[in-house]
C-alpha positions as a printed Julia matrix, in Angstrom:
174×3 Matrix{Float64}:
 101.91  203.29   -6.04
 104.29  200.14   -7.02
 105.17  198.81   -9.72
 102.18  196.64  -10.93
  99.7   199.29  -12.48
  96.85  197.06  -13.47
  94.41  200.42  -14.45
  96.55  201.29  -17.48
  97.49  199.49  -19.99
 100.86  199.33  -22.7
  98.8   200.1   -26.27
 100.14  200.37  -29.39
  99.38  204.15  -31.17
 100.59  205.74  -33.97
 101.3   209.23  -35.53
 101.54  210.38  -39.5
 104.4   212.52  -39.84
 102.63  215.31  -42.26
 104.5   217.65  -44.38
 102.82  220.33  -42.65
 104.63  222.34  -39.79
 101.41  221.68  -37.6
 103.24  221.23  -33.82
 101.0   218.63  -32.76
  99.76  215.87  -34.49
  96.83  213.31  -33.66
  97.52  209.44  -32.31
  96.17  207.02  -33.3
  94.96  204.02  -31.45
  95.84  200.67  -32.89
  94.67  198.97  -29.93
  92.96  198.92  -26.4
  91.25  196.94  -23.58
  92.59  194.7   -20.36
  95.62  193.47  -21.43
  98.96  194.83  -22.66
 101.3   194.94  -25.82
 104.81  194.73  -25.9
 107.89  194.06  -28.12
 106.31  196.07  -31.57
 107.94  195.18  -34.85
 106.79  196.82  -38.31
 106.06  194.52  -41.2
 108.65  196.03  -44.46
 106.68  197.51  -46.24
 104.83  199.18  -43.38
 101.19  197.95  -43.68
 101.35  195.74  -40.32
 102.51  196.26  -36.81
 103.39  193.17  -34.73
 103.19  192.68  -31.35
 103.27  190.45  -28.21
 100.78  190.08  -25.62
  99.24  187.47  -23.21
  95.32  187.58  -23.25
  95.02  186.99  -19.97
  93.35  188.7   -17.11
  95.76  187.8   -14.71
  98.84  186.54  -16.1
 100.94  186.02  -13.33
  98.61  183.36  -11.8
  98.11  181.98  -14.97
 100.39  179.42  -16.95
  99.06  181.07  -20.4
 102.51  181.67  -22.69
 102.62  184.73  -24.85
 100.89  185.17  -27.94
 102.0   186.57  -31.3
  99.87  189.29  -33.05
  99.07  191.62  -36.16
  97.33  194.74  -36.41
  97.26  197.02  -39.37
  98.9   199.97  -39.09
  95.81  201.99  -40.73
  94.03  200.42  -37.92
  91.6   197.19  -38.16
  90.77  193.91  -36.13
  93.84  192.56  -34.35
  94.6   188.58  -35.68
  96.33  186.27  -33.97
  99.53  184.85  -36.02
 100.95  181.72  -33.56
 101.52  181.26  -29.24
 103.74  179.58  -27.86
 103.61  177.5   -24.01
 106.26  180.28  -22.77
 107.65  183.91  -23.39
 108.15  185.77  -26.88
 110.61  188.42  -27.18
 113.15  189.83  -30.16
 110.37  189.83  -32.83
 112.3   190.22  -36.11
 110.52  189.75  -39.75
 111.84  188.77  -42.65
 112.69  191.34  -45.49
 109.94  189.85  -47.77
 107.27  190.04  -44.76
 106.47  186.71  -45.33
 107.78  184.62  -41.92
 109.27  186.2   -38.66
 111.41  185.06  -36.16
 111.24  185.19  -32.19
 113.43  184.0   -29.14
 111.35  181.8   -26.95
 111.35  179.88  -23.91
 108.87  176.85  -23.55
 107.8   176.29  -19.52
 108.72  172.87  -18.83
 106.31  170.59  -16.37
 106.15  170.96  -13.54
 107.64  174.88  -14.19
 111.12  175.28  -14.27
 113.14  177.84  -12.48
 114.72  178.43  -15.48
 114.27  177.83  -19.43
 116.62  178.12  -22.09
 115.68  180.45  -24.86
 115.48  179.09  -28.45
 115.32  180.71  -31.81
 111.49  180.25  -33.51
 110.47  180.73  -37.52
 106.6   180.87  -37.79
 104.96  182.0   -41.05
 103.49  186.02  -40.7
  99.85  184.78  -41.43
  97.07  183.58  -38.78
  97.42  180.42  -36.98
 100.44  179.56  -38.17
 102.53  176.75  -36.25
 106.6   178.27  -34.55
 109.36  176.03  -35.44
 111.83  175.32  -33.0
 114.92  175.85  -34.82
 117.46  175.51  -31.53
 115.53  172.69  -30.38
 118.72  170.45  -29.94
 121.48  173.41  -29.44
 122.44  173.58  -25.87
 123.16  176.9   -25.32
 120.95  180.03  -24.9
 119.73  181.99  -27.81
 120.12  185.49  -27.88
 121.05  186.06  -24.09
 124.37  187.43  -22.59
 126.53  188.51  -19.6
 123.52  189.73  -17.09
 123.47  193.19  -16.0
 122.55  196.4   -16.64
 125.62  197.84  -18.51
 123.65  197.71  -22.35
 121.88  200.38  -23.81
 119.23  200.88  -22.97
 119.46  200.3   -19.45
 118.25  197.18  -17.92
 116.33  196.13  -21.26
 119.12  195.5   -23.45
 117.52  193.69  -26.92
 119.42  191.01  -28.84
 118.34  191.24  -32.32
 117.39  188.81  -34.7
 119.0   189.67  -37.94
 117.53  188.09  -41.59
 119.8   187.69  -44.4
 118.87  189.88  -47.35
 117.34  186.92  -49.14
 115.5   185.66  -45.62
 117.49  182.33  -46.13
 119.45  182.75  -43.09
 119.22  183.98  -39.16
 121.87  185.77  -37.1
 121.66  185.88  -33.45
 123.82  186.31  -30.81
 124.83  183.5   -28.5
 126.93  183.39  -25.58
C-alpha cells in the first residue's frame, strides 16, 4: 500500500521485434538491483540506452543528485557518463551520438525550496564533465504553465531538440 514501493524497482528491459508471428516474445534485462532507472533515451544508431538514476539507498534522506548512465542495448556493464549536484530530466542526444543534452537543477546551500532548471551539454562517453549552458539566463529551461492538462497526464516532457548538424539546441522556455 502507498505510493513509495521500495521492494520493486523501475528497470530498463528490452524486446527484439522478430519477423516471426511468435505472440510472445522474451525481455530482456538491461539492468537490476536496489535502485531505479528513469528518463530512457536511445543512442541513434541504437547500440546504447541512456538512463537516469540516483545510486543511492535512500535517496530522499540523502543530498546525492542524479546520475547519468549507459548501458548497451545487447546488454553489458552499465558506465557512468557525468552527475550532477541536483535532478536530470529531458535526456536528448545528439544525431551523431557523440554529446547529449539534459535539463538540470543544481541544489543550492543550504537547499533551496526551489531551483531553476538549466540546459546541460556533456560529452556521451564516461566521466565526462556537464556544461552549464543557461548558467546566466534567468528564466527556467524547459518548464511551463503547471498542471496537469499535457499529454501525458501529470508527466508532461519538454523536449530537447538537436539541430540536424548537433550545432544547435531548441528548448522550450516560458
Amino acid at each position: 500500500p502507498g505510493y513509495v514501493d521500495n521492494n520493486h524497482h523501475a528497470h530498463i528491459f528490452t524486446i527484439e521485434v522478430a519477423n516471426s508471428v511468435d505472440p510472445r516474445p522474451q525481455p530482456k534485462q538491461l539492468t537490476d538491483g536496489e535502485f531505479d532507472e528513469r528518463g530512457i533515451e536511445w543512442s541513434p544508431d541504437g547500440s546504447t540506452i541512456y538512463f537516469v538514476s540516483t545510486r543511492v539507498a535512500e535517496p530522499y534522506y540523502d543530498e546525492s543528485g542524479d546520475e547519468l548512465y549507459a548501458v548497451p542495448a545487447a546488454g553489458g556493464p552499465i558506465v557512468k557518463i557525468a552527475a550532477i549536484e541536483g535532478g536530470i530530466g529531458n535526456v536528448s542526444v545528439s544525431p551523431d551520438g557523440k554529446r547529449l543534452a539534459f535539463t538540470g537543477e543544481l541544489r543550492g546551500k543550504p537547499i533551496r525550496s526551489y531551483s531553476q532548471p538549466d540546459l546541460w551539454v556533456v560529452d556521451a562517453a564516461p566521466n565526462s564533465t556537464p556544461k552549464n549552458l543557461t548558467e546566466k539566463y534567468d528564466y527556467d529551461v524547459a518548464g511551463g504553465i503547471g498542471g496537469d492538462q499535457a499529454a501525458p497526464r501529470g508527466g508532461n516532457r519538454r523536449p530537447i531538440l538537436w539541430s540536424k548538424d548537433g550545432a544547435s539546441l531548441l528548448v522550450e522556455s516560458f
